[in-house]
N, C-alpha and C positions, 0 to 999 in steps of 0.2 A: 367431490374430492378434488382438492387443488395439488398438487404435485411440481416440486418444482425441479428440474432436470437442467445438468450440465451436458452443452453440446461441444463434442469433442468428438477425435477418431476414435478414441478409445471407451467409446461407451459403451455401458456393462447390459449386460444380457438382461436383466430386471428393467433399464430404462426401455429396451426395447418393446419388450413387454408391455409396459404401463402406455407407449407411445401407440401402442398399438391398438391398446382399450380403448384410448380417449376418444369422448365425444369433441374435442375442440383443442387445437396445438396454440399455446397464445406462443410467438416467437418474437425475439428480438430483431430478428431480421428473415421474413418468411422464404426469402431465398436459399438463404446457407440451412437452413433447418429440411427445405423440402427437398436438398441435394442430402442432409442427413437419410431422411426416408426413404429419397428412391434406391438408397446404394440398399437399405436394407429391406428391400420391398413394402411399406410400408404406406400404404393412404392414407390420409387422416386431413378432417377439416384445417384449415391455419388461419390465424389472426392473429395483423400483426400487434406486439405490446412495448413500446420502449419509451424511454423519457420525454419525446414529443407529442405521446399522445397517450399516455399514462393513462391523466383524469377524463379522458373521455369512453375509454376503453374498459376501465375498470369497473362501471357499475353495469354492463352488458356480461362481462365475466362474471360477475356476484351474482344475475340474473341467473344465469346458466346453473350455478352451482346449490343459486336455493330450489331449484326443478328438480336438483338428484342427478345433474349431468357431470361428468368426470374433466375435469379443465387440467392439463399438463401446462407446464409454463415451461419454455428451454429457453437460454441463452446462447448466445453466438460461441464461444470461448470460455471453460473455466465454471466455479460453481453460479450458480445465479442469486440474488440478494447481494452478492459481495459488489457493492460500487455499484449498482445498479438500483431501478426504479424497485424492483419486484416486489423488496420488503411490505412496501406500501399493499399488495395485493396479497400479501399472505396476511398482513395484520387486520384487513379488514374482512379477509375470509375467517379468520378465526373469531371476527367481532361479529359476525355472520352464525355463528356456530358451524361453519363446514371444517371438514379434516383435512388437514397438512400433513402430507408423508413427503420426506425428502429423498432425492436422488440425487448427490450430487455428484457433480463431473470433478478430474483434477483442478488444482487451485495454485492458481499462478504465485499468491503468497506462500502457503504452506508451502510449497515446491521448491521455490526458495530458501524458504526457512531452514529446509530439511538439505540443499544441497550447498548452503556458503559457511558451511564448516565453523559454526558461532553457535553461542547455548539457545536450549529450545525448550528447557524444561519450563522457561518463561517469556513470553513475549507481548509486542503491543502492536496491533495493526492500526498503522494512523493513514491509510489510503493516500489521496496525494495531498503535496503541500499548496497553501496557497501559489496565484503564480507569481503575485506582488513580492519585492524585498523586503518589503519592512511588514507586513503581513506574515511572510513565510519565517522570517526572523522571530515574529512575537510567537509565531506557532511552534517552532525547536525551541526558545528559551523555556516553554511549559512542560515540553519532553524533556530537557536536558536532565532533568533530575531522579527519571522512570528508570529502577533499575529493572531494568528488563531487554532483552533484544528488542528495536525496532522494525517493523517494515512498512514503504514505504511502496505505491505506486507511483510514477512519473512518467512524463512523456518527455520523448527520448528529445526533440532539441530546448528542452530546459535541463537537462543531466546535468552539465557540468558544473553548471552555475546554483543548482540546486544540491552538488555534494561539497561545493568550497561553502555552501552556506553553513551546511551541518558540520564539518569542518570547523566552523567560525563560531557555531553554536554548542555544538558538542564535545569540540574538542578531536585529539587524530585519533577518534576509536576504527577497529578493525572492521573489515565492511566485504561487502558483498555487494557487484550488480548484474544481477541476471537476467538475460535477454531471448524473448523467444521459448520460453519455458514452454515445454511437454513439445513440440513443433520440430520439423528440418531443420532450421538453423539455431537450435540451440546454443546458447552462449553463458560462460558465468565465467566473470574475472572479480579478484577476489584483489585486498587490498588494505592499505587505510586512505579515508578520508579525503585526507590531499593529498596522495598517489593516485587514485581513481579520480580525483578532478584535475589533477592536470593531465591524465591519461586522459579523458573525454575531453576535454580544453583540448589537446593539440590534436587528437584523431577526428575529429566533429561528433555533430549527432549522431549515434548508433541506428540503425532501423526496429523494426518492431516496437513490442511493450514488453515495458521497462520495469523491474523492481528493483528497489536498494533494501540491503538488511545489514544492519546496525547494530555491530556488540554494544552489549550493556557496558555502561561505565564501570569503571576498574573497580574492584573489590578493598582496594589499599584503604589506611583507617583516611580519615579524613582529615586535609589542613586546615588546621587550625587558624583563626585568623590573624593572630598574632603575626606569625611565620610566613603567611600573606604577607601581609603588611612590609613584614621585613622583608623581602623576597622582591618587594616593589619598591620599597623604598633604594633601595642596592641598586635595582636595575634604572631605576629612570637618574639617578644621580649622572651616569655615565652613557643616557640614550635616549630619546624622545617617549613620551610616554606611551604612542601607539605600539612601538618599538618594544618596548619597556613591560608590558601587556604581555604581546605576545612572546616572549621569551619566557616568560614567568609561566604562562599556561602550557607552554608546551613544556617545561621545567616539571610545573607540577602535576602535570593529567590534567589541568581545569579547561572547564570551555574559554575559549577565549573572552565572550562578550561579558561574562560573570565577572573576570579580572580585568579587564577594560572598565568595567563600571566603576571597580573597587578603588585603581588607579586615579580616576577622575576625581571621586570622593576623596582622597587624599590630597590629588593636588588644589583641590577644593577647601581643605583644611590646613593646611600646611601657612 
């Protein structure tokens, strides 16, 4: 039986339990996990399991598990498979025929989700962006279109440079960045776009880990490209066409790089 457990303060009486059975703890970090067991009296083998030694760790775990021995897997913070190696060791215990029962801990996405005041009845977890510009650019221009909430993981000194990007890509939808979720210094400032990047631009890097969550684009019918067109042609007559871009996108709800391109293709044709 593989098990995979979120390690938190607030772990549930059921993980204790399961922690307790195990023949083998695989930890993300066998430190924070052994300060989890002694608070609750708890012995148990550890090994450690994280993204540096993943592939060598893992078929000693399959080992364990084709004997009939019970393997917990925790992570440090939050559920485990999310952003992490783990998925890899549930997929190959299940290609194994062993049983997966999950346990998980709070979730720094979902926690979010549930407290930046944006719809929930649909959403998309895109983890982090790349950390390149034009990389992380091509990666929002393929979300820009998802009507659904986004959320995002990031590390706090790319934030700001990384919400003018969604900004640039998405256009000034309503946002959320929360900081330190379930923890002491909990933090959530709520926002649009380019209010929360140039709030991160002049305060600096925040501490902790960091999620953004991203209303879904406006529900209004959609422009037409006629009315584009015309919209752009208006503006750049009387302003440069970067200029001329961005006034039109923020005019009409569009992401900016969408009418940036439209713009060019015009003065292209013109």
């Amino acid at each position: 039986m593989a098990t995979p457990i979120g390690n938190l303060k607030d772990v549930t009486l059921r993980a204790l339990e399961v922690l307790a059975a195990a023949d083998l703890i695989a930890c993300e970090d066998t430190r924070v996990t052994a300060r989890l067991l002694a608070r609750h009296g708890i012995e148990r083998p550890l090994a450690p399991y994280h993204e540096h030694n993943a592939a060598e760790a893992r078929p000693k775990l399959l080992a364990l598990l084709a004997a009939g021995k019970r393997v917990a897997l925790v992570s440090d913070a939050g559920t485990p498979l999310v952003s992490d190696p783990g998925y890899k060791l549930v997929r190959a215990a299940l290609d194994a025929g062993a049983a997966v029962f999950p346990l998980p801990g709070p979730s720094a996405a979902l926690a979010a989700l549930a407290v930046a005041g944006l719809p929930t009845d649909r959403f998309l977890f895109a983890g982090f962006l790349p950390a390149k510009a034009k990389a992380r650019a091509d990666a929002l221009a393929e979300l820009a279109g998802v009507k659904a909430t986004l959320v995002f993981y990031e590390a706090a000194p790319r934030l700001a440079e990384s919400l003018a990007a969604m900004r640039e890509a998405l256009g000034d939808r309503p946002a959320a960045v929360a900081r330190e979720l379930t923890k002491l210094h909990e933090e959530v400032a709520r926002g649009t776009l380019g209010a929360l990047a140039r709030r991160y631009g002049d305060a600096g890097p925040p501490r902790g880990e960091i999620v953004v969550v991203v209303g879904p684009p406006g529900e209004d019918a959609p422009v037409a490209e006629g009315d584009l067109d015309a919209a752009l042609r208006a503006a750049m007559a009387d302003m440069p066409l970067s200029e001329a871009a961005a006034a039109v996108a923020g005019a009409l709800g569009l992401p900016r790089r969408t009418v940036y391109a439209r713009a060019l293709a015009l003065r292209g044709g013109a």
